[in-house]
C-alpha positions in Angstrom: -88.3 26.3 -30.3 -88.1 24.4 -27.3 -84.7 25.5 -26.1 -84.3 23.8 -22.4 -84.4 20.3 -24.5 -81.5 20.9 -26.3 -78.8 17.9 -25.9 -76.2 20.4 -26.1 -73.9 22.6 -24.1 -75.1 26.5 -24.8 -72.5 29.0 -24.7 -71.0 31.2 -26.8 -68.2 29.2 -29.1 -66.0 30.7 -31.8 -66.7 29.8 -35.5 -64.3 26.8 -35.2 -65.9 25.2 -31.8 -68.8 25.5 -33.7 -68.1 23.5 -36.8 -66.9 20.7 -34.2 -69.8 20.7 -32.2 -71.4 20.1 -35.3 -68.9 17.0 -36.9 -69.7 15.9 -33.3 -73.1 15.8 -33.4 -73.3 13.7 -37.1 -70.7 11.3 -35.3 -72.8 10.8 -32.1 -76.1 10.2 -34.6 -74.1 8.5 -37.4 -75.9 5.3 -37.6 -79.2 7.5 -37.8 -77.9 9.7 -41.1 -75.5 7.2 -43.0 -78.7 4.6 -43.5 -81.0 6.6 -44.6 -78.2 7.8 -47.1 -77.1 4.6 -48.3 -80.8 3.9 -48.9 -81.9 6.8 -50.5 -78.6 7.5 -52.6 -77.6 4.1 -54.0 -81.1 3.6 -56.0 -80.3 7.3 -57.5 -76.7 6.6 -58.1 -77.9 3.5 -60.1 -80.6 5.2 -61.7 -78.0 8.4 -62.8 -75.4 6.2 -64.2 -78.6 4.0 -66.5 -79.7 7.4 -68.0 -76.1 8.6 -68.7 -75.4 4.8 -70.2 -78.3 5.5 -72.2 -77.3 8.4 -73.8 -73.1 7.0 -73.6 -72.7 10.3 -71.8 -71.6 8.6 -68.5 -69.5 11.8 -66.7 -73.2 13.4 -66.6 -74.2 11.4 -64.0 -71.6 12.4 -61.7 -72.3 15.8 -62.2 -76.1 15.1 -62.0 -75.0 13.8 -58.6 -72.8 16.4 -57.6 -75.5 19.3 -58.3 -78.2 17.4 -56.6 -76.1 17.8 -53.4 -78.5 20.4 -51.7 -81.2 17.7 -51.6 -79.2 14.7 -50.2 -78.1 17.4 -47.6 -81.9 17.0 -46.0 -81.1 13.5 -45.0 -78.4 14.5 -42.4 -80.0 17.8 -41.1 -83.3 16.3 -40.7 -81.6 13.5 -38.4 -79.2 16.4 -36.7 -82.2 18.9 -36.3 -84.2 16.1 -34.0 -81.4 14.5 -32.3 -80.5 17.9 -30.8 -83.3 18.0 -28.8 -82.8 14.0 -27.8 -85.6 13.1 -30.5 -83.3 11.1 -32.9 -85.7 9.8 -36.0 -85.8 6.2 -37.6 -84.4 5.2 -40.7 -88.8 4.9 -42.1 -89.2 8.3 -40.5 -86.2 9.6 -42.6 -86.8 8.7 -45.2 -90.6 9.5 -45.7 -89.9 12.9 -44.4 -87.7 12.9 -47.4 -90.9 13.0 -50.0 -92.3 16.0 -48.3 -90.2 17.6 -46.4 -87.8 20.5 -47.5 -88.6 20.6 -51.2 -89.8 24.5 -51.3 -86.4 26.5 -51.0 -85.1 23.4 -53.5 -85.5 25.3 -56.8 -83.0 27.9 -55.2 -80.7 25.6 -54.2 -80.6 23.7 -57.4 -80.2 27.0 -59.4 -78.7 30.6 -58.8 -77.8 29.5 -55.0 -76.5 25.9 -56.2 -72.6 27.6 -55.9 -73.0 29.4 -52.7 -70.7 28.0 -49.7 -73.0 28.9 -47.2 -75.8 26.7 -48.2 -75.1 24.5 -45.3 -75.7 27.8 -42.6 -78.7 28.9 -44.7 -80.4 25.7 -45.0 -81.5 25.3 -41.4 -82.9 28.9 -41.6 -85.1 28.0 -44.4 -86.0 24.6 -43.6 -86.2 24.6 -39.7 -87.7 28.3 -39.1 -90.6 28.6 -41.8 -90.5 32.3 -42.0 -91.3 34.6 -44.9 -90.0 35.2 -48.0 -88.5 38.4 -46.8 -88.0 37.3 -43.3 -85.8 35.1 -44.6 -84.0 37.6 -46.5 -83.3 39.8 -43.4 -82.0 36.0 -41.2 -79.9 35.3 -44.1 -77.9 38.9 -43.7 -78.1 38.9 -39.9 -76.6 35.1 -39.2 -74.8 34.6 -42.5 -72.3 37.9 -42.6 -70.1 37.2 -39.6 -69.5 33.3 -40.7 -69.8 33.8 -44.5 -65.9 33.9 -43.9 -65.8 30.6 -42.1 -68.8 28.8 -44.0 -66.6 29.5 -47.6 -63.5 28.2 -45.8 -65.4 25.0 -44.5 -66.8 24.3 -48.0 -63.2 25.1 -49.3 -61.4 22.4 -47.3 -64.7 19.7 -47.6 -64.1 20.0 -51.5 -60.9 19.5 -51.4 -61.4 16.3 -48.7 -63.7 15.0 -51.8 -61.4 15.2 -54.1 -58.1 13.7 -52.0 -60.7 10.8 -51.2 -61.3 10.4 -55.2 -57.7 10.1 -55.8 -56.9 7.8 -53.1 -59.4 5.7 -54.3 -58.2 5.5 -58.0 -54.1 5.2 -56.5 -55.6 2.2 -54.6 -56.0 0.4 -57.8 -52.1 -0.1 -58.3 -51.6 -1.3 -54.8 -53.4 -4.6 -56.4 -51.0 -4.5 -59.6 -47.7 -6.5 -59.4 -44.1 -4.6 -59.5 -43.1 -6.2 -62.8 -46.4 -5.0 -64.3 -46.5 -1.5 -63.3 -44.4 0.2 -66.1 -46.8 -1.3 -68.3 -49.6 -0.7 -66.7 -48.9 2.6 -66.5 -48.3 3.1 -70.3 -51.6 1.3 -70.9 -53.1 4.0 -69.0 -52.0 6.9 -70.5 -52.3 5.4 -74.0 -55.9 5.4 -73.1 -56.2 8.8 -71.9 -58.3 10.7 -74.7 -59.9 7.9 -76.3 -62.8 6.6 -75.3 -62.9 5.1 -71.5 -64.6 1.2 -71.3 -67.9 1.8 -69.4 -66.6 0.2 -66.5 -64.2 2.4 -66.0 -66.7 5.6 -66.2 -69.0 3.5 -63.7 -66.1 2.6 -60.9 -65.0 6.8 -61.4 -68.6 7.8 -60.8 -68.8 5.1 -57.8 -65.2 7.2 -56.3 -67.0 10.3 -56.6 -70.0 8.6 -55.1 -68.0 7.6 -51.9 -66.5 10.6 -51.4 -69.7 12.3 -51.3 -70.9 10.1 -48.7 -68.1 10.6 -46.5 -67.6 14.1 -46.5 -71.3 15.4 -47.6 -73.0 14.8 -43.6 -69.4 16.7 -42.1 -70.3 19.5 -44.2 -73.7 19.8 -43.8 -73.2 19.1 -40.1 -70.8 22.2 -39.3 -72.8 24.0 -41.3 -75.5 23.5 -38.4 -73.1 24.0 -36.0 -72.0 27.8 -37.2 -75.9 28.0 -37.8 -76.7 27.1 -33.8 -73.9 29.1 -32.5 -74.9 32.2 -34.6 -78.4 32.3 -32.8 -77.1 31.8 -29.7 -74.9 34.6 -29.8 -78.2 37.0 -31.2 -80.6 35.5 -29.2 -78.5 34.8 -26.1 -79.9 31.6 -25.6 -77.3 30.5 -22.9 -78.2 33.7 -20.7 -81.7 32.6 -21.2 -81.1 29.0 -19.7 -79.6 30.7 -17.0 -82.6 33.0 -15.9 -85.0 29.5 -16.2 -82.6 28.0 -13.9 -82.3 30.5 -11.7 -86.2 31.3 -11.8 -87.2 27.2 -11.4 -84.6 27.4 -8.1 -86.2 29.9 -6.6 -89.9 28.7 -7.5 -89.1 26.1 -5.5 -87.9 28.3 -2.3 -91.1 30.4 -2.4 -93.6 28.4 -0.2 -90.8 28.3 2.8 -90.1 32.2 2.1 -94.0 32.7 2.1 -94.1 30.8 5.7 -91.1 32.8 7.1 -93.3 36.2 5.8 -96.3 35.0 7.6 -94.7 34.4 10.6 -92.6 37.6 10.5 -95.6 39.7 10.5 -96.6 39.1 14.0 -93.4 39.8 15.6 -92.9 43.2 13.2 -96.3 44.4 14.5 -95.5 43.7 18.6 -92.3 45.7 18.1 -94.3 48.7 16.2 -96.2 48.5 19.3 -93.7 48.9 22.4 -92.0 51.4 20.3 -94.7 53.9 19.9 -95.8 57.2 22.1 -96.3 56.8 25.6 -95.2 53.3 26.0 -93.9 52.9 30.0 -90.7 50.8 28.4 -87.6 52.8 30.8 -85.6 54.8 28.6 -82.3 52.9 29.7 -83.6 49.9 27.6 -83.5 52.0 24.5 -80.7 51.2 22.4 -80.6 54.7 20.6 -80.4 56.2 24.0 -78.0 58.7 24.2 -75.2 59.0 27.1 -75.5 61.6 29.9 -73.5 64.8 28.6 -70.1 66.2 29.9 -70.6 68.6 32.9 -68.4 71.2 30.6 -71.2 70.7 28.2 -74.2 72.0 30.3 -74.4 75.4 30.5 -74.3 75.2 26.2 -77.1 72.4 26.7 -78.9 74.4 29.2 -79.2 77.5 26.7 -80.1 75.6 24.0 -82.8 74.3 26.0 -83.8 77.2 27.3 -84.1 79.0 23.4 -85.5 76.2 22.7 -88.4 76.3 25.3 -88.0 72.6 26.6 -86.9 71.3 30.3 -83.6 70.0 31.0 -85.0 67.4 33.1 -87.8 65.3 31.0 -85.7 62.8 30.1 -89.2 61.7 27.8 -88.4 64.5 26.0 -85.0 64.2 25.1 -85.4 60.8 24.3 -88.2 61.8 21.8 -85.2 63.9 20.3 -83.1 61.8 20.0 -85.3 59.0 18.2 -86.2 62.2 15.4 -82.5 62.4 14.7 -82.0 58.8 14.8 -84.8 58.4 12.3 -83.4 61.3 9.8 -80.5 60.0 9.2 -80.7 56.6 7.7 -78.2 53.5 8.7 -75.3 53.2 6.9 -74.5 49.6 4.4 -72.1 48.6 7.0 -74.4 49.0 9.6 -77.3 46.8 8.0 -74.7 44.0 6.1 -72.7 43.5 9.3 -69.1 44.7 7.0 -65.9 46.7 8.3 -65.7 49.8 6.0 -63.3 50.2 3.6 -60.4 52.6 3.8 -62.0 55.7 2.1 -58.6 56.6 0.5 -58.0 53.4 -1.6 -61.2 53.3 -2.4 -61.2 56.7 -4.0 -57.9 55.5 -5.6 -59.4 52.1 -6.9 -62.2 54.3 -8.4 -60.4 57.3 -9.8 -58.1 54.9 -12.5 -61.6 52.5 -13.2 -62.6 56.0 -15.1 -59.6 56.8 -16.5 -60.4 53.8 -18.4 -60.8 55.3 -21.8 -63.8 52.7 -22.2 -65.4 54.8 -19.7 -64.8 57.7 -21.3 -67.0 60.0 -23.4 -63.7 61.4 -25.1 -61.9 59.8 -27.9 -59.5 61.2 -30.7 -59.9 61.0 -33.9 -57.3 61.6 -36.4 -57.7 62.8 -39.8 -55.6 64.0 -42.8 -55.7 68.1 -43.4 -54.2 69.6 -46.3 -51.0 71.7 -45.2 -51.1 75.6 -46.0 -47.5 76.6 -47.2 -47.5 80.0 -45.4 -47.6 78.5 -42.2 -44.7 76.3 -42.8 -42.4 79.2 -44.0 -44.1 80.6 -40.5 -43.0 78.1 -38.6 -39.6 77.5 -40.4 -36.8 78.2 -37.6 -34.6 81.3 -38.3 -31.2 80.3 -38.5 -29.9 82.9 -36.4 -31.7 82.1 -33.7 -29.8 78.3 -33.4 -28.3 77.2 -30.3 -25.6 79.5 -30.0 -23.6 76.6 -29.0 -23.5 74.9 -32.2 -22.0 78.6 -34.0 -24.4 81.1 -35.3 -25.6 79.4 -38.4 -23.6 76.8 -38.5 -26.4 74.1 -38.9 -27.8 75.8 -41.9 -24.6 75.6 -43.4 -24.2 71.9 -43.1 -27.4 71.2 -44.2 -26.8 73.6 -47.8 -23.8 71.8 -48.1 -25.7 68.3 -48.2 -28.5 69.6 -50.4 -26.1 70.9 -53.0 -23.8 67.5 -53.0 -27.1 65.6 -53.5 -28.5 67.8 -56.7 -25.3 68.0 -57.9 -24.5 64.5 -57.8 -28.2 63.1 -59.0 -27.0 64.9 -62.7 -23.8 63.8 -62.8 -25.0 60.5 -62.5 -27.4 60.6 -64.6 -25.1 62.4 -66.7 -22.4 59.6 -66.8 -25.5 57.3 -67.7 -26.2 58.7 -71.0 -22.3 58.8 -71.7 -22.5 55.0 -71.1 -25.4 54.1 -73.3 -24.0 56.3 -76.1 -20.8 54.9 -76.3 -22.4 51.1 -75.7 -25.0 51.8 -78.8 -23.7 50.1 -80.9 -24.2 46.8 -79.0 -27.8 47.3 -78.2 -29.2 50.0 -80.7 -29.5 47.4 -83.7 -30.9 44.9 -81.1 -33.9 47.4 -80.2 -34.5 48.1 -83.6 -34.6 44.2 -84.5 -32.1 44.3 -86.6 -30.2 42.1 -85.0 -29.0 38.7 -87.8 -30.1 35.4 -86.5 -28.2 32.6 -87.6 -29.6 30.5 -89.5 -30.7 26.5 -88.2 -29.0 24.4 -89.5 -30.4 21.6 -91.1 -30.2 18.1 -89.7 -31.4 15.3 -91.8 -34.3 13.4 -90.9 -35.3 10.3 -91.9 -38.7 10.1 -93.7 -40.8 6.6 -93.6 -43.3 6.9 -96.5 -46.7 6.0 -95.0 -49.5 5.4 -97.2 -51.4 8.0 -97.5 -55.5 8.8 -98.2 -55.1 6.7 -101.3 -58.4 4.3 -102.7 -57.2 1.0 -101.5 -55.8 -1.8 -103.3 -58.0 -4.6 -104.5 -56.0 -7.2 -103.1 -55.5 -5.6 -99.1 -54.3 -9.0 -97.4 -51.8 -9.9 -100.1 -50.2 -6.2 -100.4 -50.0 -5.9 -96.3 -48.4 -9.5 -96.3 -45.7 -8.2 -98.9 -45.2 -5.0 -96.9 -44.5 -6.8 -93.5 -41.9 -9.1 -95.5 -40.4 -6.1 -97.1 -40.0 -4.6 -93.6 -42.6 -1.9 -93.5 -44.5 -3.4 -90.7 -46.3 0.3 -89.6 -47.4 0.3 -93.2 -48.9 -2.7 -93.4 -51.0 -2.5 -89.9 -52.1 0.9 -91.6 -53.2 -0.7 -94.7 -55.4 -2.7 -92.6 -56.8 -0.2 -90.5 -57.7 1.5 -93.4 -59.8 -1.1 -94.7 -61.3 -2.0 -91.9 -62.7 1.2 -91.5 -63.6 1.3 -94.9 -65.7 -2.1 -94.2 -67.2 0.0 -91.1 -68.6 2.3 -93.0 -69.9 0.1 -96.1 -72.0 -2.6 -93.3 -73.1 0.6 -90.7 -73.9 2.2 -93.8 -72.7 5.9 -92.5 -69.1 7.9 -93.5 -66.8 9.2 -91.4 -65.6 13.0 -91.7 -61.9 12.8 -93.3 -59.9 12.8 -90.3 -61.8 10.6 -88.0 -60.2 9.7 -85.0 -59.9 6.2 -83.5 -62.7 6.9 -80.9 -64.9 8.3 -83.6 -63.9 5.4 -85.8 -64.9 2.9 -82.9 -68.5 4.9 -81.6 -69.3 4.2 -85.5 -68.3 0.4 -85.2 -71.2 0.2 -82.7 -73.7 0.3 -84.9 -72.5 -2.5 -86.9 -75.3 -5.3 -86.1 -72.9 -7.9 -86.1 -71.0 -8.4 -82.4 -68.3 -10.2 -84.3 -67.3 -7.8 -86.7 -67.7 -5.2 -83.7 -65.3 -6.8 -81.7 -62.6 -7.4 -84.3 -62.4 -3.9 -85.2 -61.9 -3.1 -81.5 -58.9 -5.6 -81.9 -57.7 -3.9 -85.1 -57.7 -0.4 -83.7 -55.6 -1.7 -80.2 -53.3 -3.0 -82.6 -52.9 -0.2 -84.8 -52.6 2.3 -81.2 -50.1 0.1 -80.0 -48.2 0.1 -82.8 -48.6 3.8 -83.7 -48.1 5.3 -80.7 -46.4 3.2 -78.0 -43.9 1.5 -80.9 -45.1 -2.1 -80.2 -45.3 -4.2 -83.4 -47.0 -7.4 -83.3 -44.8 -10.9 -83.8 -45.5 -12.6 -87.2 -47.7 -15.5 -85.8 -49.9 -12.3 -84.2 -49.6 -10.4 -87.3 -50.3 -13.9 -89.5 -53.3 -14.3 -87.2 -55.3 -11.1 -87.2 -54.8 -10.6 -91.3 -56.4 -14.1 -91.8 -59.0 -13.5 -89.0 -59.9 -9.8 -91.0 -59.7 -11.3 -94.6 -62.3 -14.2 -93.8 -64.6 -12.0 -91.5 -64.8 -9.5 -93.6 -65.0 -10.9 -96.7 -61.8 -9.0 -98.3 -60.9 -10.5 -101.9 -57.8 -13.2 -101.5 
C-alpha cells in the first residue's frame, strides 16, 4: 500500500472521528457509489419481489434483500477504497469489478458471520489485504477488539436509522389522505391487519425497506472503513511514517549544498592542522589557550614544581606545550560549543529531582491485595482499657461502649419479640388468606343478550329467498352469513378442493384463486369485504346494496330461485 497517496489527513483520531472521516468520505464520492447502486440494486429488487410473487410469499424478498447486504456493501467500499488514494472508479469500472471482485470471503458473510456488527471493519481486511486464511484470523483480533465496542454501536444506531426511515415512509402515506377521511382510513387499516395484504401493498413495503437500505447501507459501510483506517494507523503508525518521508525528501534535497560546504571545509581544516602542529614559529601570544603570566606570590611554588619536575622556568615553548595537553584533556563544555549561558545548577537539580518522583518514572508501585485476618492478632492488638487516655476516666470509654452493645442486643429481641406478638394476635386476618381459604364472592350474573347466528348447518335449498326473509325480519348479520356461507360452499364445488372446518377469510380467499373464472373470483372478494365489514367493524349494507349483491350472487352463481 502506497501510503503518501492517501487523500486523507493521517493522525491518530478516536473511534468517533473515525466513523466521520468515513461518512465524509462516501459524501465527497457520492455520485461515484449511489449509481452504481441504483444500477446494480433496482434489477435485483425487481427480480426478488417476481420470485416471491411467484411463490405469493412476497415478505421473502425483503428479507432476501436484507441478508444479501454483505454483497451490496462491495459497491461502496470498492468506490471508497480507490478514491482514498485520489483514484475514484467509474460507474462501468464499478460495476464490472462487481462480477469478480470480492466474492471469496462471501460464503462467510452470507452465513455464520451474516449477524456480526463488525462486518463493515472486517471487510476491508479481507477484501483489500489478501492475506491468508490464518493471517486473517490474527488482523481480525488485532484491529477488531478495541472497536468491536464502537463497530456494534454503529451498526446499532444504522438499524435503527433503517427502520425510522421505513416508518416515515409508510406515515407519509396519510399526509396525502384528507382530514374527513382519516378515521376511516384508519379503521380500514387495521381491519386489514391479519388478513391477507393486496400485492401492492407488499410491493410499496418492500420498496420502503429498499430505500432505507439505500440511504443508510454506504454510511455504514463507510465508517466501517473509517474505524478500519484509523485502526492501522494507530498499529502501524502510518502518520509517524509520513513524517520521516517528509523529513527525509527535505533533507535529500539539502545534501548536494551540504556536500559542497564539506568539500570546501576540508582545505581550511587541514591549513589549521598545520600551523598548529610541533615546531611551528607562530608567537605564543597568538595562542588563544595561552595561559596568563603567574602571580609573583605564586613563584617560588611554580619554581619547585619545575624544578621536581626537571623542566626550565624560562622556555615559554615548553610551558605552552603544557598547557595545550591540559587543554586537550579536558574536553569543552555544551555551553562552550552551542554559544548558551548555563543554567543555574540549583533549579536545575530541582526541575530534575520531582521529573523522577513521577511515579511513571518509577520502578516502584503498590499493589494491594486482600489477606485473610488471623484472630490472635486482633485480640493482640485490641487496646487494654486501662491504658485509655487518663483524661477521659480510667475505663470510662469501655463502659460507654458496653452500654451501647447491650441496648442494641437487647432491643434487636424485643423487637422482634413485639413482631411475633403482632402477627399472632393479627392471625386471624391473614392466616386463612395464606392458607387460601379465603371465600370469594361470587360474580354476579349480568344478562347478556344472545343473537342466534346460524350455525355449521347444510344450507337451505332456496339461499337467496331465506337471506331476503332474514333481512326483512331484522337479522341482517344473519343473512350476510347465510350468504357467505354459500358462497364458500360454491368455492369449493368450482375449485374442486375443501376447506378445513374453521377456514379463515384469508384461507377462504387464497382458495377463490384457483377458481378459473375472474368473475366469480372477484365477487367472492366482494362477498367476503362485505361480510368483514359487517362482522367486525358493525357496518351493514343499505337495502339497495344488500338487494344488489344477493341478485348479483344468485345469477352468477347459479343458486336455485
Amino acid at each position: 500500500m502506497r501510503i503518501e497517496r492517501l487523500d486523507v489527513v493521517l493522525r491518530a483520531r478516536s473511534a468517533w472521528e473515525a466513523m466521520e472521516l468515513g461518512s465524509a468520505l462516501v459524501r465527497r464520492h457520492a455520485g461515484a457509489i449511489w449509481k452504481p447502486w441504483l444500477l446494480f440494486t433496482l434489477p435485483l429488487f425487481a427480480l426478488l419481489n417476481l420470485g416471491a410473487w411467484a411463490i405469493d410469499q412476497l415478505w421473502l424478498a425483503s428479507l432476501a434483500l436484507w441478508w444479501l447486504k454483505p454483497v451490496l456493501d462491495r459497491i461502496p467500499l470498492f468506490v471508497i477504497s480507490r478514491g482514498v488514494f485520489g483514484d475514484v472508479p467509474s460507474v462501468r469500472d464499478t460495476l464490472r469489478a462487481q462480477l469478480r471482485w470480492g466474492w471469496r470471503p462471501m460464503f462467510g458473510y452470507l452465513t455464520w458471520r451474516r449477524l456480526s456488527p463488525a462486518r463493515t471493519v472486517f471487510l476491508p481486511l479481507e477484501l483489500l489485504e489478501g492475506a491468508s486464511a490464518e493471517q486473517q484470523r490474527q488482523r481480525r483480533r488485532t484491529l477488531g477488539g478495541a472497536v468491536y465496542g464502537h463497530a456494534l454501536l454503529l451498526a446499532s444506531v444504522c438499524w435503527h436509522f433503517e427502520a425510522m426511515l421505513l416508518l416515515a415512509c409508510i406515515a407519509a402515506i396519510a399526509m396525502f389522505v384528507p382530514v374527513d377521511l382519516l378515521p376511516e382510513t384508519a379503521r380500514a387499516a387495521w381491519a386489514l391487519i391479519g388478513d391477507e395484504n393486496p400485492v401492492w401493498a407488499d410491493v410499496g413495503l418492500n420498496a420502503f425497506g429498499w430505500l432505507a437500505t439505500t440511504l443508510i447501507e454506504p454510511f455504514f459501510v463507510g465508517a466501517g472503513f473509517g474505524l478500519y483506517l484509523n485502526r492501522r494507523t494507530e498499529i502501524e503508525a502510518w502518520d509517524v511514517e509520513m513524517a520521516l518521508r517528509r523529513l527525509r525528501d527535505r533533507l535529500g534535497g539539502a545534501a548536494p549544498l551540504l556536500l559542497a560546504l564539506v568539500l570546501l571545509g576540508v582545505p581550511g581544516a587541514a591549513l589549521r592542522a598545520q600551523s598548529a602542529a610541533p615546531g611551528s614559529e607562530s608567537p605564543v601570544a597568538a595562542d588563544p589557550h595561552a595561559l596568563s603570566p603567574a602571580p609573583a606570590t605564586e613563584a617560588p611554588h611554580d619554581a619547585a614544581n619545575a624544578a621536581d619536575d626537571g623542566t626550565a622556568m624560562g622556555d615559554p615553548h615548553k610551558a605552552q606545550d603544557d598547557d595545550d595537553d591540559e587543554d586537550a584533556a579536558e574536553p569543552a563544555a555544551l555551553d562552550d560549543i552551542f554559544n548558551t549561558v548555563p543554567a543555574a545548577d540549583a533549579r536545575f537539580d530541582r526541575a530534575a529531582d520531582r521529573a523522577y518522583e513521577d511515579p511513571l518514572l518509577s520502578g516502584k508501585r503498590s499493589i494491594g491485595y486482600w489477606k485473610k485476618r488471623d484472630r490472635n492478632d486482633d485480640d493482640e492488638k485490641k487496646p487494654d482499657p486501662d491504658k485509655l487516655d487518663p483524661r477521659f476516666g480510667k475505663g470510662l470509654l469501655a463502659s460507654v461502649a458496653a452500654v451501647f452493645a447491650f441496648v442494641g442486643e437487647w432491643g434487636m429481641w424485643l423487637l422482634a419479640g413485639l413482631l411475633v406478638l403482632v402477627l399472632l394476635l393479627t392471625a386471624k386476618h391473614w392466616l386463612p388468606w395464606m392458607r387460601g381459604s379465603v371465600h370469594k364472592r361470587a360474580p354476579v350474573e349480568t344478562p347478556v343478550a344472545h343473537a342466534p347466528v346460524l350455525s355449521a348447518e347444510p344450507l337451505p335449498d332456496d339461499v337467496a329467498t331465506i337471506a331476503r326473509r332474514l333481512w326483512r325480519e331484522g337479522q341482517q348479520r344473519n343473512a350476510l352469513a347465510l350468504l357467505y356461507r354459500a358462497s364458500v360452499q360454491t368455492v369449493c364445488e368450482r375449485a374442486n378442493l375443501v376447506l378445513p372446518p374453521g377456514a379463515t377469510e384469508a384461507q377462504c380467499l387464497r382458495a377463490s384463486r384457483r377458481m378459473p373464472d375472474e368473475a366469480d373470483r372477484s365477487l367472492f372478494v366482494r362477498m367476503v369485504r362485505t361480510w368483514q365489514y359487517a362482522a367486525y367493524a358493525a357496518r351493514l349494507p343499505d337495502d339497495d346494496a344488500f338487494a344488489g349483491l344477493l341478485d348479483e350472487l344468485q345469477q352468477q352463481y347459479r343458486w336455485r330461485a
